[in-house]
Steps between C-alpha positions, in 0.01 A plus 500: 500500500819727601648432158175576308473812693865571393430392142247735443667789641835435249275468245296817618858660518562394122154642381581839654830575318375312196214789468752789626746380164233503246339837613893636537469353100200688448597807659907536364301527172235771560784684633490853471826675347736669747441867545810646382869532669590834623874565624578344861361733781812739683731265688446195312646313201389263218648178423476407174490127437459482119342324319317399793394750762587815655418605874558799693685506831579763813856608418676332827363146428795337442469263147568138472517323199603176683198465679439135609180354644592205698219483757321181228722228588770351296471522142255745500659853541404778296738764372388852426582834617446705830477854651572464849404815733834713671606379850300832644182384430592229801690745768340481784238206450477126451499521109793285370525779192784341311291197460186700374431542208301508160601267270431436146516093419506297165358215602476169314123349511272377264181676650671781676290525778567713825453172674814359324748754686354492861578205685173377676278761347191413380259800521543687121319799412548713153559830468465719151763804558584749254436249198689228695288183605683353805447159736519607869585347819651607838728304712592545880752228622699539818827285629718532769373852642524647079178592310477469157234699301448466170206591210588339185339640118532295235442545155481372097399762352754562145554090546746528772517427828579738740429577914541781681558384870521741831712358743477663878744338694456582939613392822246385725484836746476336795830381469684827590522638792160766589526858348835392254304429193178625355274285265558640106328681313289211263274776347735662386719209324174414356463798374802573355542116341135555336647836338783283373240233364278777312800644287575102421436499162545212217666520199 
């Protein structure tokens, strides 16, 4: 009866991201076109990834073109590129800022779902942004007192696969000694990553 029950939730599970794909199908074609690219805002830069995609970034994000995703497992990193915030964003708080970071990933996967570069995720939502249709899901993992935050948007559109993943990297606050650290400042990570993701633009 246990297994049934466990059955029929997998297979519930299944259904669920089976309908998110084909309506991601559905909507990466009614897309809407982007709205045009004006110059970065004061203070930030563009990186220009042709042919593929260009993104805009604050100025003191430091660049890697080495980025490696390892969190997967064996045999399943994915390379890409990152923008990882300046070590002032953590002063003073639990943010672990030169492990945070937005990253752009080329991932290998025949559906390129959201689902594929989140370990354990299985909640997926879609998102149509600035003629962009994108899988979502949000991870929160913790080990050994270290918090690991991450939203992951994934999409086909121009018949590649690409994700755009936010990594927030903390320290569990009640680790430190009262009045030394102060929690960060989430909102405005958010804030600034999602300014990042709406200048994203494919080639």
């Amino acid at each position: 009866m246990r297994y049934a029950h466990s059955h029929r939730l997998a297979v519930g599970a299944v259904a669920i991201i089976l309908v998110t794909a084909v309506l991601f199908v559905i909507q990466l074609n009614q897309s809407p076109p982007p709205a045009p690219l004006a110059a970065p805002a004061e203070g930030w830069k563009r990186y220009d990834a042709s042919p593929y995609f260009s993104i805009d970034y604050p100025a003191d994000f430091a660049v890697d073109e080495n980025y490696l995703y390892t969190a997967l497992g064996r045999g399943k990193n994915i390379h890409g590129i990152s923008f990882t915030v300046p070590a002032s964003w953590g002063e003073g708080t639990n943010l672990v800022a030169s492990d945070t970071k937005l990253a752009i990933e080329t991932p290998v996967s025949s559906k390129c779902l959201a689902t594929d570069f989140a370990d354990g995720a299985t909640e997926i939502s879609s998102l149509n942004d600035n003629g962009i249709a994108y899988t979502v899901v949000h991870t929160v993992g913790a080990v050994a007192g270290n918090r690991y935050d991450e939203t992951i948007y994934t999409t086909a559109d121009r018949a590649q696969c690409l994700s755009i993943r936010y990594f927030i990297h903390s320290n569990n606050i009640d680790n430190y000694p009262p009045g030394t650290k102060t929690a960060y400042d989430r909102a405005r990570l958010i804030e600034t990553f999602d300014q990042m993701r709406e200048s994203f633009r494919l080639k």
